[in-house]
LUMDO-626068 format. One record per atom (N, C-alpha, C): residue number from 1; residue in one letter; atom name; x, y, z. Coordinates in steps of 0.02 Angstrom, whole numbers. Layout:
N
+-----+-----+------+--------+--------+--------+
|   n | res | atom |   east |  north |     up |
+-----+-----+------+--------+--------+--------+
| NUM |   A |   CA |      X |      Y |      Z |
...
+-----+-----+------+--------+--------+--------+
//
This chain:
146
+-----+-----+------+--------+--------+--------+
|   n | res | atom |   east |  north |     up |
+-----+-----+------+--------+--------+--------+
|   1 |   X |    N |  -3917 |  -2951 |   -204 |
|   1 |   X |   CA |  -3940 |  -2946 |   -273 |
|   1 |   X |    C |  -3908 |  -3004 |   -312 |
|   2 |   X |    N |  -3945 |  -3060 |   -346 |
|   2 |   X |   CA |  -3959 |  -3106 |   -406 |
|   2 |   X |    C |  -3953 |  -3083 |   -448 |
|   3 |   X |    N |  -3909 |  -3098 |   -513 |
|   3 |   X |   CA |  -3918 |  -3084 |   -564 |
|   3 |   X |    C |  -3868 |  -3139 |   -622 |
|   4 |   X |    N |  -3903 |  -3152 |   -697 |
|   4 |   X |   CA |  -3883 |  -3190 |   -737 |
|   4 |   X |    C |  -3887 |  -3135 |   -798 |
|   5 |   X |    N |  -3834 |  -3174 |   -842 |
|   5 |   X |   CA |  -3826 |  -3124 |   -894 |
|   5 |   X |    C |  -3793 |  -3188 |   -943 |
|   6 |   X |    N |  -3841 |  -3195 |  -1013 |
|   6 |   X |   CA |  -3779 |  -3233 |  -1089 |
|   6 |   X |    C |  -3760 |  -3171 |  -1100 |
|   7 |   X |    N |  -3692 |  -3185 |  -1102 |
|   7 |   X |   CA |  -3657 |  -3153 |  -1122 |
|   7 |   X |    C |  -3635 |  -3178 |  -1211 |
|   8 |   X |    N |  -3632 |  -3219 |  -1227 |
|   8 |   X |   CA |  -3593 |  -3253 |  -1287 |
|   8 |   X |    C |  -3539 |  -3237 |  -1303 |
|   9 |   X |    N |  -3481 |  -3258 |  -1267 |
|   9 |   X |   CA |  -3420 |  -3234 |  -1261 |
|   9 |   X |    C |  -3391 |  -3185 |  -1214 |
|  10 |   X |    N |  -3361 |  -3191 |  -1163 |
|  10 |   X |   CA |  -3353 |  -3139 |  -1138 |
|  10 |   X |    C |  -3300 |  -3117 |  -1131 |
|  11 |   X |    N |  -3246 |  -3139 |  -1173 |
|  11 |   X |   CA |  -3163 |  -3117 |  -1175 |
|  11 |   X |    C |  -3147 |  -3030 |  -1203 |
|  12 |   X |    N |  -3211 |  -3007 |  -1247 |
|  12 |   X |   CA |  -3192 |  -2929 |  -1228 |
|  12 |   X |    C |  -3251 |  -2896 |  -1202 |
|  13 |   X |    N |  -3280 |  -2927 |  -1166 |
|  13 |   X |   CA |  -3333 |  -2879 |  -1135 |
|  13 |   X |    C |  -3346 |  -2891 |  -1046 |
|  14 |   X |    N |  -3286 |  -2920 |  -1025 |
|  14 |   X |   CA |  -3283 |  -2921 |   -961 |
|  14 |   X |    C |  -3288 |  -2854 |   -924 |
|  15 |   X |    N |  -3238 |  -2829 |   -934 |
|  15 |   X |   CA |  -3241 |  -2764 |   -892 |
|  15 |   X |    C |  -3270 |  -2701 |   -909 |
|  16 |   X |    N |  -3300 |  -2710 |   -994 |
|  16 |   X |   CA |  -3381 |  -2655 |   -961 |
|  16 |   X |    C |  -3446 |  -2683 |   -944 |
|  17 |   X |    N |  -3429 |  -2765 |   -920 |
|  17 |   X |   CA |  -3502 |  -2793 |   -906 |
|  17 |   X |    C |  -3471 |  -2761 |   -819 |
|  18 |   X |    N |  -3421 |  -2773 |   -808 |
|  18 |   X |   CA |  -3398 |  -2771 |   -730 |
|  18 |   X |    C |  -3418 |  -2682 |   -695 |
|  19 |   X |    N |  -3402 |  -2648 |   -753 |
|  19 |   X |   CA |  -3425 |  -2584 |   -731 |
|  19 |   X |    C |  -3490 |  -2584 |   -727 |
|  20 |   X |    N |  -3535 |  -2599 |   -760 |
|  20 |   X |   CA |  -3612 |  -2586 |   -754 |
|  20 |   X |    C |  -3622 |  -2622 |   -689 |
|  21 |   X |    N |  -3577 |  -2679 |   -675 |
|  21 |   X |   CA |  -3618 |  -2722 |   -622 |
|  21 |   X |    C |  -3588 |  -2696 |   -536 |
|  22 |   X |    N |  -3528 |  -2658 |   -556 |
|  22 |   X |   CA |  -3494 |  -2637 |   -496 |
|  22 |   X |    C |  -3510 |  -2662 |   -424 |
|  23 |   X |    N |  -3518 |  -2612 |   -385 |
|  23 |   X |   CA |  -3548 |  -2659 |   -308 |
|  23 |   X |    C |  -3628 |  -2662 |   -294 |
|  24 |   X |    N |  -3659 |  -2658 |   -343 |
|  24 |   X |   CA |  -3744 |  -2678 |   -370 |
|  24 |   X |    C |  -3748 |  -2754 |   -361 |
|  25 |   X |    N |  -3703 |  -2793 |   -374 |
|  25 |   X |   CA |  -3727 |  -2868 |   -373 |
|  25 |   X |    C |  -3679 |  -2889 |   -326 |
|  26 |   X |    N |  -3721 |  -2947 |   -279 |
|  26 |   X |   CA |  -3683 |  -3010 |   -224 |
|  26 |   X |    C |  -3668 |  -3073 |   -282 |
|  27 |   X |    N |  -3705 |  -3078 |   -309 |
|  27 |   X |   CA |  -3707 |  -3125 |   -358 |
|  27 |   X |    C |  -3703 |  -3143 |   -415 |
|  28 |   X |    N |  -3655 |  -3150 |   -481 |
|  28 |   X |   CA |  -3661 |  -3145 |   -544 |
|  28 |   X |    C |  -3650 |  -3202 |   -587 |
|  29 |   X |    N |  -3712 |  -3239 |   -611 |
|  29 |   X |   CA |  -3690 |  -3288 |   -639 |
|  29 |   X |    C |  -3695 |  -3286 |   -711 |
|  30 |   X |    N |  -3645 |  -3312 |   -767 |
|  30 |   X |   CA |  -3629 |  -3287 |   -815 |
|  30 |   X |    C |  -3616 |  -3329 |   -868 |
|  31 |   X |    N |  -3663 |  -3351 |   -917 |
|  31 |   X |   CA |  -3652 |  -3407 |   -966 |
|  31 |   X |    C |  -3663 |  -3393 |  -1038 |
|  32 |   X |    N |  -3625 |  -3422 |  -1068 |
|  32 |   X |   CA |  -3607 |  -3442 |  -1124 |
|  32 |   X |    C |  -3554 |  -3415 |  -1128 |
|  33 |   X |    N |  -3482 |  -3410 |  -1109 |
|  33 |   X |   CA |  -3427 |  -3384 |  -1079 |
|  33 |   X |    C |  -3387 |  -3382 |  -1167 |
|  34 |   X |    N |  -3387 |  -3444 |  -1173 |
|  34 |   X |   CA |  -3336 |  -3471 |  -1219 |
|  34 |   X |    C |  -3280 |  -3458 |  -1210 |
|  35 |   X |    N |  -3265 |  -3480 |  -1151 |
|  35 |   X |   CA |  -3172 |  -3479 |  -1151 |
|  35 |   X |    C |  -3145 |  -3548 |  -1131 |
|  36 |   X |    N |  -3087 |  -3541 |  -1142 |
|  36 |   X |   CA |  -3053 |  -3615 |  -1121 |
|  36 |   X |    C |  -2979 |  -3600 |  -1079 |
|  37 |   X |    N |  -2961 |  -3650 |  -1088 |
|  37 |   X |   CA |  -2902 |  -3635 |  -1042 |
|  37 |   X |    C |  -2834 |  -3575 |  -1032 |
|  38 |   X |    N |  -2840 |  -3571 |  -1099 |
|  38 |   X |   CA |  -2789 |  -3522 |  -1111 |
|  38 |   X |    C |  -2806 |  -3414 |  -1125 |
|  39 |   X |    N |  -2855 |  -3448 |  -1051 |
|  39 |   X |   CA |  -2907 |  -3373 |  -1036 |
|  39 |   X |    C |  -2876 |  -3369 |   -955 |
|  40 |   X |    N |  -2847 |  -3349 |   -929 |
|  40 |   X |   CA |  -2809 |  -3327 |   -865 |
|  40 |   X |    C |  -2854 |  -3325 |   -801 |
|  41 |   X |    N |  -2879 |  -3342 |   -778 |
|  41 |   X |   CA |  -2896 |  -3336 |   -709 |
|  41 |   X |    C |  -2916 |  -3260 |   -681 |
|  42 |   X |    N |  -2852 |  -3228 |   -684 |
|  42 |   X |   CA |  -2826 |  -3166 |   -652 |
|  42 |   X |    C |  -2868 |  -3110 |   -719 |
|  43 |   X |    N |  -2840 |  -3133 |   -789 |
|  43 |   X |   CA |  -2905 |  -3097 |   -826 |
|  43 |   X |    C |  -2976 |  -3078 |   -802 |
|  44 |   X |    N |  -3025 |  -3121 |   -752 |
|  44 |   X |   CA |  -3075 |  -3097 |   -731 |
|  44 |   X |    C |  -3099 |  -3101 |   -663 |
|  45 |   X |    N |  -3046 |  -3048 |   -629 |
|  45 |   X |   CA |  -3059 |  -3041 |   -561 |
|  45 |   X |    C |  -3090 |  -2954 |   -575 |
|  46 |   X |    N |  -3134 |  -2951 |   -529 |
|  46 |   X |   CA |  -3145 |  -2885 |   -495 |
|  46 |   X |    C |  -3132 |  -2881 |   -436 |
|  47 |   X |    N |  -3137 |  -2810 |   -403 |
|  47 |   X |   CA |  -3086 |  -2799 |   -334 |
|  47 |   X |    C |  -3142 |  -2835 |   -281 |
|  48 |   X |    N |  -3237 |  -2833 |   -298 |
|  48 |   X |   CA |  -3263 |  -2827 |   -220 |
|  48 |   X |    C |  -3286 |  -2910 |   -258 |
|  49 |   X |    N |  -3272 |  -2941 |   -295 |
|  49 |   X |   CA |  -3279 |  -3007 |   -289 |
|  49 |   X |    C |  -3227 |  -3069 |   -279 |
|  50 |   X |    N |  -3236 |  -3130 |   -250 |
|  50 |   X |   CA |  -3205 |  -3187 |   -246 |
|  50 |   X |    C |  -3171 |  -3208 |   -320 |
|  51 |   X |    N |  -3113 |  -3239 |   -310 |
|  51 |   X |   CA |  -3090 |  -3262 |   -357 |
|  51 |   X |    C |  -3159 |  -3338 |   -406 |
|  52 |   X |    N |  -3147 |  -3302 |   -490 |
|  52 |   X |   CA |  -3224 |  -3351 |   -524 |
|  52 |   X |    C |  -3211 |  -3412 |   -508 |
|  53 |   X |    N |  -3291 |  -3439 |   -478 |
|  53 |   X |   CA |  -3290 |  -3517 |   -504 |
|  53 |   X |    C |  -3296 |  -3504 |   -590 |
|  54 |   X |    N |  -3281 |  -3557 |   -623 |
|  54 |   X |   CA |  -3264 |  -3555 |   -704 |
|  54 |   X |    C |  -3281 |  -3639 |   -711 |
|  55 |   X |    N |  -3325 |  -3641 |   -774 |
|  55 |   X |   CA |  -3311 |  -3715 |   -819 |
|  55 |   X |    C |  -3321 |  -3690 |   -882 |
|  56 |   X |    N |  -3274 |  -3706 |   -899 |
|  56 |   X |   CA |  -3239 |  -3689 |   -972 |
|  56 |   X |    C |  -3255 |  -3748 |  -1029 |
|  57 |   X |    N |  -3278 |  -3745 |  -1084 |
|  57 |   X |   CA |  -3301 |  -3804 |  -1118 |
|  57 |   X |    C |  -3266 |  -3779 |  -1170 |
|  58 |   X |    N |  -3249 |  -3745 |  -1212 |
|  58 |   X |   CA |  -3216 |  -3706 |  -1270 |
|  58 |   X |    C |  -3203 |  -3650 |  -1314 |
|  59 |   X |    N |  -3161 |  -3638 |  -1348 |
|  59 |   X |   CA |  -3190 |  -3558 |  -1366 |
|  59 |   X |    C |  -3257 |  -3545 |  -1414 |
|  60 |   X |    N |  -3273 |  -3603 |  -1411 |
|  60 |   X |   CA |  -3348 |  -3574 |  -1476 |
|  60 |   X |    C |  -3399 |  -3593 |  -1436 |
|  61 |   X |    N |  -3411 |  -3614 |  -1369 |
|  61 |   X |   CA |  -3458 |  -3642 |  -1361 |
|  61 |   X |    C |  -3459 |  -3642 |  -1306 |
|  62 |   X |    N |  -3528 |  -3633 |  -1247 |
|  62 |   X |   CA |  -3562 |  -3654 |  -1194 |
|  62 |   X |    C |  -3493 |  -3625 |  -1129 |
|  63 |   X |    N |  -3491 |  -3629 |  -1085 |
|  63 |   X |   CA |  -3451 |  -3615 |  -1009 |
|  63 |   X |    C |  -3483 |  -3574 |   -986 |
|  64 |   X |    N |  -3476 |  -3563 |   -908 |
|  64 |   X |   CA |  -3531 |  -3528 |   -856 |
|  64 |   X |    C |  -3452 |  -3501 |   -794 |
|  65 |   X |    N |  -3471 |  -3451 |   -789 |
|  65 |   X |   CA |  -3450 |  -3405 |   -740 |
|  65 |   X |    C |  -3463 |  -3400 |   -681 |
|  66 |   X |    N |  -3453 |  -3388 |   -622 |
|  66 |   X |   CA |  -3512 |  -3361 |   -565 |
|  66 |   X |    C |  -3438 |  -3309 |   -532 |
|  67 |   X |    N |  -3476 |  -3257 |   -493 |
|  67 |   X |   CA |  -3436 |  -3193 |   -465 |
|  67 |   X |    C |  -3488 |  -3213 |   -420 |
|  68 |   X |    N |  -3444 |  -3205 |   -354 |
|  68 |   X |   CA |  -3493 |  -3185 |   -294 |
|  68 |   X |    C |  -3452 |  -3144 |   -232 |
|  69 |   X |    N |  -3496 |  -3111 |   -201 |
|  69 |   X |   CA |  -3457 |  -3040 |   -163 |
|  69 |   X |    C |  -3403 |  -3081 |   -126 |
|  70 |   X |    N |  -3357 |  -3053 |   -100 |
|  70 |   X |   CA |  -3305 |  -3071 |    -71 |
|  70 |   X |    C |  -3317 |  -3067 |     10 |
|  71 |   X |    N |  -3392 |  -3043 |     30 |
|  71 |   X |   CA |  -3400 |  -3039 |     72 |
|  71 |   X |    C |  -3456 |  -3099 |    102 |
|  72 |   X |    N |  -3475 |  -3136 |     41 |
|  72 |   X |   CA |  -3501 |  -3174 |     73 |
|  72 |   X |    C |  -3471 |  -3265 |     69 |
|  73 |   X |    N |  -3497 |  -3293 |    130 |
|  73 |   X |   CA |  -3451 |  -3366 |     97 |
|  73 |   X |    C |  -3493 |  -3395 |     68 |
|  74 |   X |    N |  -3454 |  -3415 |     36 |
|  74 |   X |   CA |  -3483 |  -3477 |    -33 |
|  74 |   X |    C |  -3417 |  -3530 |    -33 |
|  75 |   X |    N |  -3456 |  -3587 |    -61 |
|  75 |   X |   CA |  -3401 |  -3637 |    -94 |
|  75 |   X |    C |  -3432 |  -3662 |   -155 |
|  76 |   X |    N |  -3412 |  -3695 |   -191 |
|  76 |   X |   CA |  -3457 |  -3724 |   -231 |
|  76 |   X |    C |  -3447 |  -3799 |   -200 |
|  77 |   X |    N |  -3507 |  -3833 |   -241 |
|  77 |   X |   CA |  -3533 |  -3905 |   -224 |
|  77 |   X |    C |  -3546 |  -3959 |   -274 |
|  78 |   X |    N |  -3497 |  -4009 |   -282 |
|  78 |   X |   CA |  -3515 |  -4046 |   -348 |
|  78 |   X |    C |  -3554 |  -4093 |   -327 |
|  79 |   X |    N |  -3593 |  -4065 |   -388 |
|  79 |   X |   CA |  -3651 |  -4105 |   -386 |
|  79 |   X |    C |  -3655 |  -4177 |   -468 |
|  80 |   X |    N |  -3643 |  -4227 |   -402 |
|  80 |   X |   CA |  -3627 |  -4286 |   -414 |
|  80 |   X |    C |  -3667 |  -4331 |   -461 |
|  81 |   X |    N |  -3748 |  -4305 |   -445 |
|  81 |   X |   CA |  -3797 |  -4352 |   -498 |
|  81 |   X |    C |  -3828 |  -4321 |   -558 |
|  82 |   X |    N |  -3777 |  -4258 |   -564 |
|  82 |   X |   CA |  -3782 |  -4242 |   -640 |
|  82 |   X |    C |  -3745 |  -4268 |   -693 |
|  83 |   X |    N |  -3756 |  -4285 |   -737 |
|  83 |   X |   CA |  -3708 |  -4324 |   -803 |
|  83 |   X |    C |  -3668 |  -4259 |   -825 |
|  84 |   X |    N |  -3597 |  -4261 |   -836 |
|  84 |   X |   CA |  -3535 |  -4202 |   -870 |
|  84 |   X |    C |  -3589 |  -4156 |   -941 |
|  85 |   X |    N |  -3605 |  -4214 |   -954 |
|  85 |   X |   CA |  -3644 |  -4148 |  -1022 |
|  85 |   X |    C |  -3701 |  -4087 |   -997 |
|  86 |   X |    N |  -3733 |  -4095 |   -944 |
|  86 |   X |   CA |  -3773 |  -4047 |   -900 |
|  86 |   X |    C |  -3706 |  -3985 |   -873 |
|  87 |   X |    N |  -3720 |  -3951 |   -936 |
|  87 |   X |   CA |  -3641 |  -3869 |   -878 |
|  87 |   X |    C |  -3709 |  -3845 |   -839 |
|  88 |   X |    N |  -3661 |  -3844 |   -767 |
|  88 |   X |   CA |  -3674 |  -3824 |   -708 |
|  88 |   X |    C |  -3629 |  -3797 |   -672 |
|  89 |   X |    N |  -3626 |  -3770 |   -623 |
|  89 |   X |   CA |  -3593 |  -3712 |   -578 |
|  89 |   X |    C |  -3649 |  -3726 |   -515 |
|  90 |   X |    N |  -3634 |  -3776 |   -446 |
|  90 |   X |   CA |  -3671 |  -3746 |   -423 |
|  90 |   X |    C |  -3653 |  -3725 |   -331 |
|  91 |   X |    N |  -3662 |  -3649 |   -318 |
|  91 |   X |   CA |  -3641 |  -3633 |   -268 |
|  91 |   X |    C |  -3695 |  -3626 |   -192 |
|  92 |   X |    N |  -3652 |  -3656 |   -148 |
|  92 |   X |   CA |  -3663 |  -3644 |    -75 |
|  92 |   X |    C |  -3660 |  -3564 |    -43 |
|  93 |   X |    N |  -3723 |  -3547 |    -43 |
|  93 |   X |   CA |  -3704 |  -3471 |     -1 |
|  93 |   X |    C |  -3707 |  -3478 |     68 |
|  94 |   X |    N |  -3690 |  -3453 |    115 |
|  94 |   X |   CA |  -3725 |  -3464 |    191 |
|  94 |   X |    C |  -3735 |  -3378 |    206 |
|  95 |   X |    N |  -3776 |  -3353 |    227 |
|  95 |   X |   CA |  -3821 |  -3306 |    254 |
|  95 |   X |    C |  -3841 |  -3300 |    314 |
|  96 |   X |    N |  -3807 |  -3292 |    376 |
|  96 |   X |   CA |  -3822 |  -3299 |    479 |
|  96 |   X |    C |  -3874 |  -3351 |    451 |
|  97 |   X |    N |  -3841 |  -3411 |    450 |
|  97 |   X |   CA |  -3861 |  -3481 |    459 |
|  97 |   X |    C |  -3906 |  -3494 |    431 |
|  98 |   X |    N |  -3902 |  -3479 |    358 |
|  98 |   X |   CA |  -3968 |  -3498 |    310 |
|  98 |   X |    C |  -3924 |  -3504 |    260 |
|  99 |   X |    N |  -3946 |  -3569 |    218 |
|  99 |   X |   CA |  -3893 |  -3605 |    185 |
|  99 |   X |    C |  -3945 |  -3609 |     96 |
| 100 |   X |    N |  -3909 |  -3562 |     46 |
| 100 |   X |   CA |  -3945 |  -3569 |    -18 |
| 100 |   X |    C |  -3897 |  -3607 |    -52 |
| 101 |   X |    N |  -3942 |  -3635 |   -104 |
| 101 |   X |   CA |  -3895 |  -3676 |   -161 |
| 101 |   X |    C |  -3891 |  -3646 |   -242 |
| 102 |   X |    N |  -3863 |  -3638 |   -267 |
| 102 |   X |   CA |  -3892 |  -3561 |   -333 |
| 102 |   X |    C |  -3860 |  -3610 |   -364 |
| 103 |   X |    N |  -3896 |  -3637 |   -417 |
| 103 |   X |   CA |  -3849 |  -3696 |   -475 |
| 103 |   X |    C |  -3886 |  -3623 |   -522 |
| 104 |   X |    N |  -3804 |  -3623 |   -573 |
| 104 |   X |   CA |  -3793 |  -3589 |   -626 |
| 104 |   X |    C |  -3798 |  -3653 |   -702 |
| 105 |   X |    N |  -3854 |  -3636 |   -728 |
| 105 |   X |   CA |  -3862 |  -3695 |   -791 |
| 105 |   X |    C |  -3833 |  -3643 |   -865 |
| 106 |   X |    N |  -3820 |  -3691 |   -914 |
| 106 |   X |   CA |  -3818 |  -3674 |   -956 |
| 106 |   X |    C |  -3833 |  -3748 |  -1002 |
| 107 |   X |    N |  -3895 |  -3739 |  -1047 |
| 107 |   X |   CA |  -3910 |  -3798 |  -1089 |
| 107 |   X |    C |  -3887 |  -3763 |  -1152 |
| 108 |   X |    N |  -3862 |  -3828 |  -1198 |
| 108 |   X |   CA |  -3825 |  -3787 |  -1286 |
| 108 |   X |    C |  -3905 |  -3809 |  -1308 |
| 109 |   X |    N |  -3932 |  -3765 |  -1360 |
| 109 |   X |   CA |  -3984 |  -3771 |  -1405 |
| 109 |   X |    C |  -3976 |  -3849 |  -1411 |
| 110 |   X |    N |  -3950 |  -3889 |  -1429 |
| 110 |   X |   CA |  -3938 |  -3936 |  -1486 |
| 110 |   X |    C |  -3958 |  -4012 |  -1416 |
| 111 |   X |    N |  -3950 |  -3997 |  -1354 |
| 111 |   X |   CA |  -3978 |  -4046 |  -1292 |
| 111 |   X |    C |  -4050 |  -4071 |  -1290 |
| 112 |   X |    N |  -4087 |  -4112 |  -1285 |
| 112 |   X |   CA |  -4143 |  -4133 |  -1279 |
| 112 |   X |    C |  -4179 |  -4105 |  -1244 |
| 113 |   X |    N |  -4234 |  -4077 |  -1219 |
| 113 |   X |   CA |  -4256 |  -4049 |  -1167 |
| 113 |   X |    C |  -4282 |  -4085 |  -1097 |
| 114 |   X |    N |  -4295 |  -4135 |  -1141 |
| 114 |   X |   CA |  -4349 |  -4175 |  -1095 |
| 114 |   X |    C |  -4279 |  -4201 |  -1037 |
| 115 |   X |    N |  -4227 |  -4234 |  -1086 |
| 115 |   X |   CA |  -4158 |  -4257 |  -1049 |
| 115 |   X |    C |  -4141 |  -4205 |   -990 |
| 116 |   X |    N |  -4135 |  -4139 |  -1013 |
| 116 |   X |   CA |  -4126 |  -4096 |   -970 |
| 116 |   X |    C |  -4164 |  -4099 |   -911 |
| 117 |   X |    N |  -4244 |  -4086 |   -921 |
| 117 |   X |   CA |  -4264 |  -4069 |   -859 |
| 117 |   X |    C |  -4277 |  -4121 |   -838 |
| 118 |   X |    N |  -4269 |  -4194 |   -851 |
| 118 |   X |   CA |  -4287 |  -4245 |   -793 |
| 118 |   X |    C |  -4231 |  -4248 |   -783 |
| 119 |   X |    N |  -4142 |  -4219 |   -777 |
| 119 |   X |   CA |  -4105 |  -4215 |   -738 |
| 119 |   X |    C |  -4092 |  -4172 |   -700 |
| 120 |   X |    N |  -4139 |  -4111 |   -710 |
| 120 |   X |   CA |  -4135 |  -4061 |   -677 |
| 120 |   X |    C |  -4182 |  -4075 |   -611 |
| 121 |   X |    N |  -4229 |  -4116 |   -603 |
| 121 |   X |   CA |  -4290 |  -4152 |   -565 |
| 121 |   X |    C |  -4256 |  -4191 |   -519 |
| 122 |   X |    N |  -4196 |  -4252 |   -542 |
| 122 |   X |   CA |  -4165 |  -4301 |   -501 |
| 122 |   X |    C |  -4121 |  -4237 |   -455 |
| 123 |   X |    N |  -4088 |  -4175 |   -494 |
| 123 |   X |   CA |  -4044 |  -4150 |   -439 |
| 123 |   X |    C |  -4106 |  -4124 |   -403 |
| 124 |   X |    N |  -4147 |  -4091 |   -415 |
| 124 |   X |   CA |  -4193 |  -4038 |   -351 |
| 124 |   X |    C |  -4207 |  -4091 |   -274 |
| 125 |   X |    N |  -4224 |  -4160 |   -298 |
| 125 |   X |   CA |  -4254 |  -4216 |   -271 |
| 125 |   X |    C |  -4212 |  -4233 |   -228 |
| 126 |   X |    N |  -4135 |  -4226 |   -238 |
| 126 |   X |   CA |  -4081 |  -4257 |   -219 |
| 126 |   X |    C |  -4049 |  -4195 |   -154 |
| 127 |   X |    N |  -4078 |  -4123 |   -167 |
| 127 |   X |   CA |  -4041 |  -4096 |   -134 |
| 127 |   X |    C |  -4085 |  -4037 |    -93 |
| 128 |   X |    N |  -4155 |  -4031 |   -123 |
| 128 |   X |   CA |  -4212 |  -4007 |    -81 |
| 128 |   X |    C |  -4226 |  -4020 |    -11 |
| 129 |   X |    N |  -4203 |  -4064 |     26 |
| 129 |   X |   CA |  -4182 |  -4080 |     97 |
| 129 |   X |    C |  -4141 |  -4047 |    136 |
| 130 |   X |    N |  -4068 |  -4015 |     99 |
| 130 |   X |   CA |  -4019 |  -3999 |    106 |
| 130 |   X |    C |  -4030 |  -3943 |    117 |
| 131 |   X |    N |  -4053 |  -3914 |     92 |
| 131 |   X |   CA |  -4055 |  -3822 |    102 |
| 131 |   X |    C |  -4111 |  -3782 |     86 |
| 132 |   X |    N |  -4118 |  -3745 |    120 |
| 132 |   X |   CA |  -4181 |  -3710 |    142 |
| 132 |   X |    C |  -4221 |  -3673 |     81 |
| 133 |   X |    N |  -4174 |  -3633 |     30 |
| 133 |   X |   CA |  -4171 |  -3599 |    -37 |
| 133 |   X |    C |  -4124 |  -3633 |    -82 |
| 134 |   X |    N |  -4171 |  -3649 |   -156 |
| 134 |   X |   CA |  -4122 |  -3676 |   -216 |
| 134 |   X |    C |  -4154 |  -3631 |   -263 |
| 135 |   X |    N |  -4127 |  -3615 |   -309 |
| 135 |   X |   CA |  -4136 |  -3546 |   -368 |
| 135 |   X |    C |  -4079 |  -3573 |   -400 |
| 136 |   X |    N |  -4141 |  -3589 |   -461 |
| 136 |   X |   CA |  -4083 |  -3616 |   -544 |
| 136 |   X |    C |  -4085 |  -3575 |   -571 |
| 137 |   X |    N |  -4044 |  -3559 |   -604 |
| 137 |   X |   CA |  -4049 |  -3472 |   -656 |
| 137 |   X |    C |  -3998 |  -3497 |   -714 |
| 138 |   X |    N |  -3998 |  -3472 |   -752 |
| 138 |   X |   CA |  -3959 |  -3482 |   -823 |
| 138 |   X |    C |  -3991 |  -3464 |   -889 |
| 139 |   X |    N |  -3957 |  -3501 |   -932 |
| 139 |   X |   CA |  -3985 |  -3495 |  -1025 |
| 139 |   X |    C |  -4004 |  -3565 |  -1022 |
| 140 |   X |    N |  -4069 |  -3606 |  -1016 |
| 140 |   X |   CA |  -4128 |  -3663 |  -1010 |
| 140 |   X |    C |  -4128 |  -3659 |  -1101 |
| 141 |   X |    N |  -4125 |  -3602 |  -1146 |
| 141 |   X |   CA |  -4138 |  -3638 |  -1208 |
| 141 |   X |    C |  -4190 |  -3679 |  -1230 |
| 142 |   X |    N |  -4243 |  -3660 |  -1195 |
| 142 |   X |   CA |  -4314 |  -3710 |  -1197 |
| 142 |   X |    C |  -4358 |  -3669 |  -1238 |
| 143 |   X |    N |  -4398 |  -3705 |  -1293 |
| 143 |   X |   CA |  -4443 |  -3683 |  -1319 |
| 143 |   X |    C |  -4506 |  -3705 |  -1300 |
| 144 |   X |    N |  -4572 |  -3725 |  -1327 |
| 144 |   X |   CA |  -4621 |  -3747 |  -1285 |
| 144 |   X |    C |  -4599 |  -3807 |  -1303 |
| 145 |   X |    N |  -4624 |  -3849 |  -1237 |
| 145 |   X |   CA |  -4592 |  -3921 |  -1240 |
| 145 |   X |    C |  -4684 |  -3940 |  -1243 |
| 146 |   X |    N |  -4701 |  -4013 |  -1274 |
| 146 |   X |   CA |  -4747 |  -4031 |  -1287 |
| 146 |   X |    C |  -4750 |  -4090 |  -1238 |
+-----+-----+------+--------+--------+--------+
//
């Protein structure tokens, strides 16, 4: 089980988002975090998941989460031909030798769109070879684009 959730902040609503999500999700990816550094690590562990990948951008604004079961491997994978202003998270699952790529997005309202998705195009292009399943999930913040 996949699943994404904005949260908009999640420094007091970790652990009754963690109860609802208990051992229901392999996968939890989680944006608009707003935390920064001086948010603990150990603050958002649960028992049946891996310690978070985390990118932290500040307390008012934008960061992405991901929880994934402790039972499955993952690493994450930087992905190199995205520009720093694209927040991304994006993880390697392996599955008896089936290899997914789950990029966790988060675009701020205030990003271009068009900028966005022709960088979102160079990564698919760049890494659609690589693995068998890619699934972008996040807050896109897109209205109709013309």
């Amino acid at each position: 089980m996949i699943a994404h959730i904005n949260i908009n902040s999640i420094r007091n609503k970790f652990n009754d988002h963690m109860e609802i999500v208990g051992t229901n999700m392999d996968f939890l990816a989680i944006s608009e975090t707003k935390l920064d550094q001086s948010f603990p690590i150990n603050q958002f562990t649960f028992s049946s998941f891996k310690k978070p990948y985390r990118l932290d951008v500040n307390a008012r604004q934008g960061g992405i989460m991901v929880l994934v079961n402790s039972n499955i491997p993952s690493r994450q994978i930087n992905i190199s031909c995205l520009p720093k202003d694209i927040q991304q998270i994006s993880i390697e699952l392996n599955f008896h030798k089936h290899k997914w790529l789950i990029i966790s997005i988060y675009k701020p309202p205030t990003q271009n769109a068009h900028y966005f998705l022709e960088k979102l195009s160079i990564l698919l292009d760049q890494y659609d070879k690589d693995y068998e399943n890619i699934l972008i999930l996040g807050d896109f913040n897109l209205n109709r684009i013309n």
